[in-house]
C-alpha positions as CSV (number, residue, x, y, z in Angstrom):
1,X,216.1,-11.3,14.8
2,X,218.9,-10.4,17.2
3,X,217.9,-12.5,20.2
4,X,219.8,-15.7,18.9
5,X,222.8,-13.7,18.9
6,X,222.4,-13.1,22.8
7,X,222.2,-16.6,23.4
8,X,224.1,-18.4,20.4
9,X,224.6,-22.0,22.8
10,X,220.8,-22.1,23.1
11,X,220.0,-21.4,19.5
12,X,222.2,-24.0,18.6
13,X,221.2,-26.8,20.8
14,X,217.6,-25.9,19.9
15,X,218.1,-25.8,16.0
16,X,221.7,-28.1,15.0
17,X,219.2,-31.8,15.9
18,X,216.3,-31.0,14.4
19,X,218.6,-29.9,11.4
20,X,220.6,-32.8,11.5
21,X,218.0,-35.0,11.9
22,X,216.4,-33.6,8.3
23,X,219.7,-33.8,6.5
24,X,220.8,-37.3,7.0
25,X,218.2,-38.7,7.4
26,X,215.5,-37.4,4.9
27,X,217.3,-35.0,2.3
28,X,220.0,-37.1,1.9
29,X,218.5,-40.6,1.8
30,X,215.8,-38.6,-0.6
31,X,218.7,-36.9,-2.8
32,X,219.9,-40.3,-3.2
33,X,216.5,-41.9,-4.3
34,X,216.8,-38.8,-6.7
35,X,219.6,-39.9,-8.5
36,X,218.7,-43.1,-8.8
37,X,215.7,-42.6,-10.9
38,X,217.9,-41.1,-13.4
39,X,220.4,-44.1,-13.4
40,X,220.9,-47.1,-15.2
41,X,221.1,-50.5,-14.2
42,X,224.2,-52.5,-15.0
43,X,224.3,-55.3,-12.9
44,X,223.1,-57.5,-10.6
45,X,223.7,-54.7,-8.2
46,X,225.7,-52.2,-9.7
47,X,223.8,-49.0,-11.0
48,X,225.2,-46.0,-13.1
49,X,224.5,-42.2,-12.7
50,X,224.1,-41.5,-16.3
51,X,221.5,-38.8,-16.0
52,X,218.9,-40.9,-18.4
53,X,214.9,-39.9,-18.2
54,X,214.3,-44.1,-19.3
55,X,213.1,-45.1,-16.5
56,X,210.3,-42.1,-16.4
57,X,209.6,-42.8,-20.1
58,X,209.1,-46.9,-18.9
59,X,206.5,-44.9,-15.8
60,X,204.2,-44.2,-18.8
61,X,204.2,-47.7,-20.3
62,X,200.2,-48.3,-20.5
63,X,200.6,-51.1,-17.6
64,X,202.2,-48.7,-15.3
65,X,199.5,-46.1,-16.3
66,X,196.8,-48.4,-15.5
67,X,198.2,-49.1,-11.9
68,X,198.9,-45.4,-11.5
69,X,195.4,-44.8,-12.3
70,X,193.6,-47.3,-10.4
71,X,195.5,-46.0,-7.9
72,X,194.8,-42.4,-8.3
73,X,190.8,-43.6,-8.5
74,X,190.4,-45.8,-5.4
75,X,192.0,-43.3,-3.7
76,X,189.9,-40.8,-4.7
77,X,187.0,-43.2,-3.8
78,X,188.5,-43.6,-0.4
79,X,188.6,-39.9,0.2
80,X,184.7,-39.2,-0.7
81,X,183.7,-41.9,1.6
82,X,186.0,-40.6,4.0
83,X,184.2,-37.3,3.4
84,X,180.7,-38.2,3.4
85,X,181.5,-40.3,7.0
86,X,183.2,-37.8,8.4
87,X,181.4,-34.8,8.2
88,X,178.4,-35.7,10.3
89,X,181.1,-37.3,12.6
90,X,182.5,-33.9,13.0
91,X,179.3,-32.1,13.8
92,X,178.4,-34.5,16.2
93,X,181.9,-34.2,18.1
94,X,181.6,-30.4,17.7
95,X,177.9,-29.3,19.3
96,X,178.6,-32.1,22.1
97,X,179.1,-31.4,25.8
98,X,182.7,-31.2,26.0
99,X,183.2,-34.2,28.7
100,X,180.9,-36.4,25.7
101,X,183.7,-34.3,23.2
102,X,186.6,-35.8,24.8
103,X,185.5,-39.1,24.3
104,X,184.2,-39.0,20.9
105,X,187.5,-37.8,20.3
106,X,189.3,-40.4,22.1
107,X,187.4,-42.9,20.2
108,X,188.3,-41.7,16.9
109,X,192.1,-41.7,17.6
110,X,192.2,-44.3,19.7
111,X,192.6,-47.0,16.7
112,X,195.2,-45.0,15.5
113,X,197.4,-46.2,18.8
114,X,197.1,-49.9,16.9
115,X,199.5,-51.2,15.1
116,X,198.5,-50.9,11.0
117,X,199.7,-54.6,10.8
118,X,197.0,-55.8,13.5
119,X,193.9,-53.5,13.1
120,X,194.4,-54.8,8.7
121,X,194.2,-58.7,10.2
122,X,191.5,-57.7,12.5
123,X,189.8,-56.6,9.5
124,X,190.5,-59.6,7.4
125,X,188.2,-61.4,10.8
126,X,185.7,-59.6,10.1
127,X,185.5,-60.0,5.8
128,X,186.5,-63.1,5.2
129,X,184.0,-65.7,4.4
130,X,183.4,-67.4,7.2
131,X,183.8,-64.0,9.3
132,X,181.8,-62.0,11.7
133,X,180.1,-59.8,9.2
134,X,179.0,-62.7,6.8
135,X,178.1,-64.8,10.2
136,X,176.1,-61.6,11.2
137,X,174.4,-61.5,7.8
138,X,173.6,-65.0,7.9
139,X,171.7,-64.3,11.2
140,X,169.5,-62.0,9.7
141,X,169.0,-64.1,6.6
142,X,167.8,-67.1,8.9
143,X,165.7,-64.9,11.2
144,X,163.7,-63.0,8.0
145,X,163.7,-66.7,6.2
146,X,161.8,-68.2,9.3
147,X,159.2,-65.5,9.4
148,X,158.6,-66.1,5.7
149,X,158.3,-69.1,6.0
150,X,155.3,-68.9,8.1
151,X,154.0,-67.2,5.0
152,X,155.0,-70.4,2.7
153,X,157.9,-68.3,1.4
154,X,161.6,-69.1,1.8
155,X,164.8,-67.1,0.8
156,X,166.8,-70.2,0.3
157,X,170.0,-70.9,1.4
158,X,172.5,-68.3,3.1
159,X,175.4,-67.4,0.3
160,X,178.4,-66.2,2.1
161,X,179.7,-62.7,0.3
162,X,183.0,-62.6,-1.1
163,X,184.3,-59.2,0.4
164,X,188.4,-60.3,0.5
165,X,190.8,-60.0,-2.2
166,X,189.4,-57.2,-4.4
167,X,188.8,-53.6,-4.7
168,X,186.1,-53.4,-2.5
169,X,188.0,-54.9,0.3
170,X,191.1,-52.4,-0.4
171,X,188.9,-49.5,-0.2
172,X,186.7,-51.0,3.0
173,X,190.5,-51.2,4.7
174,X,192.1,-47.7,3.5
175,X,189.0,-46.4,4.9
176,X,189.0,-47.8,8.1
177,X,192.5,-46.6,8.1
178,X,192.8,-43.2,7.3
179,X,189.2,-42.3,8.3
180,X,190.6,-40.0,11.4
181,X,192.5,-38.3,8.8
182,X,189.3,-36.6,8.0
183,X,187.9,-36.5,10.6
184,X,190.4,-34.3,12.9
185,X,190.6,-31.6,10.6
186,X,187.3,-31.4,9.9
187,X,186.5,-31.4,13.8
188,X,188.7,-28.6,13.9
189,X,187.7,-26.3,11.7
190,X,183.9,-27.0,12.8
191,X,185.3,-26.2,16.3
192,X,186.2,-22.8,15.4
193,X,183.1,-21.5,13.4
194,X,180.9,-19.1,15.0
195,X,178.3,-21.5,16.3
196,X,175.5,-18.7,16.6
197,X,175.8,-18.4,12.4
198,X,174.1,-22.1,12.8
199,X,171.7,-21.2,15.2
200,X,170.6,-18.0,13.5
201,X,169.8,-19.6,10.0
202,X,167.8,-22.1,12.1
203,X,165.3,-19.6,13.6
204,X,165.0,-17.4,10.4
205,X,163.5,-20.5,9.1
206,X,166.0,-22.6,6.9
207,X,166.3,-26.5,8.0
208,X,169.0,-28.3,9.3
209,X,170.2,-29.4,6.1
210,X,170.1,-26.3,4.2
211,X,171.8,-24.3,7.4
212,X,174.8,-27.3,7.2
213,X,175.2,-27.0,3.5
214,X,174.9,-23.2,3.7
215,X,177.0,-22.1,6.7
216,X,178.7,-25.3,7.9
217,X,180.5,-26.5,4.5
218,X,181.3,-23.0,3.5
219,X,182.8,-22.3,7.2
220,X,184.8,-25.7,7.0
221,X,186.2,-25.3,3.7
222,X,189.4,-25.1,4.6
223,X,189.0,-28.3,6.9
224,X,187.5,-30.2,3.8
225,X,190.5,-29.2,1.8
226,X,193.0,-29.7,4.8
227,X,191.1,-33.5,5.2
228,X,191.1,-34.4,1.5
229,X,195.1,-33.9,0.8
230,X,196.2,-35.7,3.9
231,X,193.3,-38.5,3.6
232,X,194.3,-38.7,-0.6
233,X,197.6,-38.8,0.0
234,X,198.4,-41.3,2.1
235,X,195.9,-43.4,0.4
236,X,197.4,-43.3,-2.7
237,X,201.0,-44.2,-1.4
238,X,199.4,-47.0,0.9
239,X,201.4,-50.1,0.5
240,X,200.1,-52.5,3.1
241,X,196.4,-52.8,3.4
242,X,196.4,-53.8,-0.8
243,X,199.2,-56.3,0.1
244,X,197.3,-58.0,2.6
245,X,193.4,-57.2,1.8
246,X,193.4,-56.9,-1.8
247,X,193.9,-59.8,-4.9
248,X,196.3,-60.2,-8.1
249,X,193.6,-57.3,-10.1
250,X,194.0,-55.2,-6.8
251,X,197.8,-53.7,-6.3
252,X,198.8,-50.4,-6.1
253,X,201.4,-48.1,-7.5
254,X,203.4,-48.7,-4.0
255,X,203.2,-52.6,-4.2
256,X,204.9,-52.3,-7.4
257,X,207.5,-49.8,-6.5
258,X,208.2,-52.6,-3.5
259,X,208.6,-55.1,-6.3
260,X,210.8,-52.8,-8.0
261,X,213.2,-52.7,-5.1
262,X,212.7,-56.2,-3.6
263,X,211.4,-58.9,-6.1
264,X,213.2,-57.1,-9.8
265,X,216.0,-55.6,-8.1
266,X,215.8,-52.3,-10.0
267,X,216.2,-49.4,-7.8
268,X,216.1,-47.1,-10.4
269,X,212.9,-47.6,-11.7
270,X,211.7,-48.0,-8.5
271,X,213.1,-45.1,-7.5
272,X,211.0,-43.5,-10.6
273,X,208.1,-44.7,-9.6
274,X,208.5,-43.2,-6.0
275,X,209.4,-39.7,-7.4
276,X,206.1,-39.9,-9.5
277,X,204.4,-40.5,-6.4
278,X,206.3,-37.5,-4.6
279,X,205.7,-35.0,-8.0
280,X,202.1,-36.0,-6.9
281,X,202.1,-34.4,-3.7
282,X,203.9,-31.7,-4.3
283,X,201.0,-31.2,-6.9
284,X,198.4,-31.6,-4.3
285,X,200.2,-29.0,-1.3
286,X,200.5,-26.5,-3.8
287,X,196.9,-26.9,-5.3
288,X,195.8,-26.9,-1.5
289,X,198.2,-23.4,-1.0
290,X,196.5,-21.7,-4.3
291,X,193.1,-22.6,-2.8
292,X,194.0,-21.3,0.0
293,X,195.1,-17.9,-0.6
294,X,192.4,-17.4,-3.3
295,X,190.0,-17.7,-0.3
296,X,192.1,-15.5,1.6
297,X,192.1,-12.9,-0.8
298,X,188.1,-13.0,-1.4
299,X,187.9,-12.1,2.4
């Protein structure tokens, strides 16, 4: 506790940025947002601090619920696919040579390195309906409709799928986006078990599945739950893949809190909305902290 006192210069250069860097530019600008969800709006710009919980009560008009929960449910959805691809993912990457490791890793993050904006059109390519994966299906529709037809059968003409502009292509992008989000924290926590645990189930005679749902899920718990908040999360709040991938029916809570401060003008609502968002995840660290030590204190 002393040793900053011996060198006070150092301790400051090493601690006064970082600090400064938090105050002004994130508690500050986030005290601000703060206040303005419990103002009123006056004028065209002009908003007054009068300490009013409207703009929360107008949060729970039935509209605004239905976003919010849409939102709350294909994020959820996101999160269990996210789940179910990542897990195997992780095993793989974790019992592989580790020059084969590096580059399943690399693979994962590399996308990552991508700009959002370009890897969401490059998606768009491939969905839309005259795009690689409906010119792909296609194939395979002609190829099994000329064998059949050798038969005297026919599967009739090829009709493109629809997979832009809804749900399903929101939840096709935010997995494609957030997918290493899952992925590296599974991979970690995989990466620290006791591998010989696996190994030993195996030769006193239960199967592979049964030794991963019996010693590899219990083991990476705290992965799963570590994956699930910061895949959820950011999926919830995500803003630009539902702008660009998704219909009218398919918005989320942050396309309308950019409305809110762009199209309407109304930064305290907005700001409402945004705060909602943030009570959220607060919810969600501190459910993952009480999991947490309640696993702690059964070891």
């Amino acid at each position: 506790m002393d040793s900053w006192r011996k060198s006070p210069i150092a301790f400051l250069a090493t601690y006064i940025p970082p600090i400064f860097w938090l105050l002004f530019f994130f508690l500050i600008p986030l005290t601000l947002i703060w206040g303005y969800s419990f103002s009123e709006k006056v004028g065209i710009v002009d908003i007054d601090l009068t300490w009013t919980f409207d703009n929360y009560a107008r949060a729970l008009d039935p509209l605004y619920l239905k976003i919010l929960w849409k939102s709350l449910w294909m994020a959820a959805v996101t999160t269990a696919i996210c789940l179910v691809i990542a897990f195997p993912v992780s095993l793989v990457i974790t019992f592989a040579p580790q020059t084969t490791r590096n580059w399943l890793l690399m693979l994962v993050i590399l996308p990552s390195w991508i700009n959002l904006l370009i890897r969401t059109y490059a998606l768009i390519a491939v969905l839309r309906t005259r795009g690689q994966l409906n010119f792909g299906l296609e194939w395979i529709w002609l190829k099994v409709d000329g064998l059949l037809q050798v038969f005297g059968l026919s599967l009739g003409k090829f009709q493109a799928l629809e997979l832009l502009y809804n749900n399903g292509a929101v939840v096709i992008g935010l997995v494609f986006v957030y997918l290493p989000f899952m992925v590296l924290p599974l991979f970690a926590a995989l990466d620290r078990m006791d591998k010989s645990l696996m190994e030993a189930s195996m030769d006193l005679g239960a199967g592979r599945a049964r030794t991963i749902m019996n010693i590899a899920v219990p083991l990476a718990l705290p992965g799963i739950i570590s994956g699930i908040i910061i895949t959820f999360i950011p999926s919830l709040g995500s803003y630009l893949t539902p702008d660009l991938l998704g219909g009218t029916d398919s918005q989320m809570i942050a396309n309308v809190i950019e409305r809110q401060f762009k199209s309407a003008n109304d930064l305290p609502f907005g700001s409402a909305l945004s705060f909602i968002l943030l009570y959220a995840t607060f919810f969600a660290l501190a459910l993952r902290s009480l999991l947490a030590r309640r696993q702690q204190d059964r070891r």
